[in-house]
Steps between C-alpha positions, in 0.01 A plus 500: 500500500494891570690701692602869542865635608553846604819598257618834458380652161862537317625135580166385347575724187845377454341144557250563213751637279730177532196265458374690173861539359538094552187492303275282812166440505370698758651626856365176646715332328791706603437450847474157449850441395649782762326251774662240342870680472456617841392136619787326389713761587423465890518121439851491354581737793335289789727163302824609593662362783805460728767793424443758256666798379251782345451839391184692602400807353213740559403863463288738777365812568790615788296681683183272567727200600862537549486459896332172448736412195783550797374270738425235301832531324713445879239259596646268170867636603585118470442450146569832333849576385478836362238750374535750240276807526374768208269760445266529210295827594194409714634126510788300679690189313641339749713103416581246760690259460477209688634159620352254721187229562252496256220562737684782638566669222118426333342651844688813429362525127131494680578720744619741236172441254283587792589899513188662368812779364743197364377519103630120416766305628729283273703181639792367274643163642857477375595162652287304710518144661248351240724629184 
């Protein structure tokens, strides 16, 4: 099948960089195995279950987002312990960690990936009820 994806022009140079360096076939198959990655990721994600305890990480632009970031952030008051907050230039690092219900703690991961100024979001379950 083909498809098209609108990806800014320096994340698809680093991407053909990496793939050529690895010594792939083509950027087809590249993609291929980043679906894959990024399949099982959200599938080990959407396993856990019952109590977890997790650290979430994820970098911004400040000023496109951080208003939003806030709200969302005291909407999930219930499962984030503390945040840690650091400037990079243009972008924000900000870590949360977190304890509470799986599903609480996975909605707040989506909510996160679905900033258009949120680069990538990275979930690190340290204990959960399935371990």
């Amino acid at each position: 099948m083909r498809t098209s994806f609108n990806i800014p022009d320096e994340i698809v140079d680093s991407f053909d960089q990496v793939w050529q360096e690895q010594g792939l076939d083509s950027r087809s198959r590249a993609v291929r195995e980043a679906m894959l990655e990024y399949v099982e990721s959200h599938s080990r994600l959407e396993a856990k279950s019952g109590e977890v305890v997790a650290l979430v990480g994820f970098d911004y632009r400040h000023h496109e987002v951080i208003e939003e970031l806030h709200a969302v952030q005291h909407d999930y008051q219930d499962v984030i312990l503390n945040t840690s907050h650091t400037h990079q230039g243009e972008w924000c690092l900000e870590s949360l960690f977190c304890r509470g219900p799986a599903e609480r703690v996975r909605q707040l991961i989506y909510q996160l990936r679905d900033f258009d100024g949120v680069r990538r979001v990275k979930e690190m379950m340290i204990r959960d009820s399935t371990a």
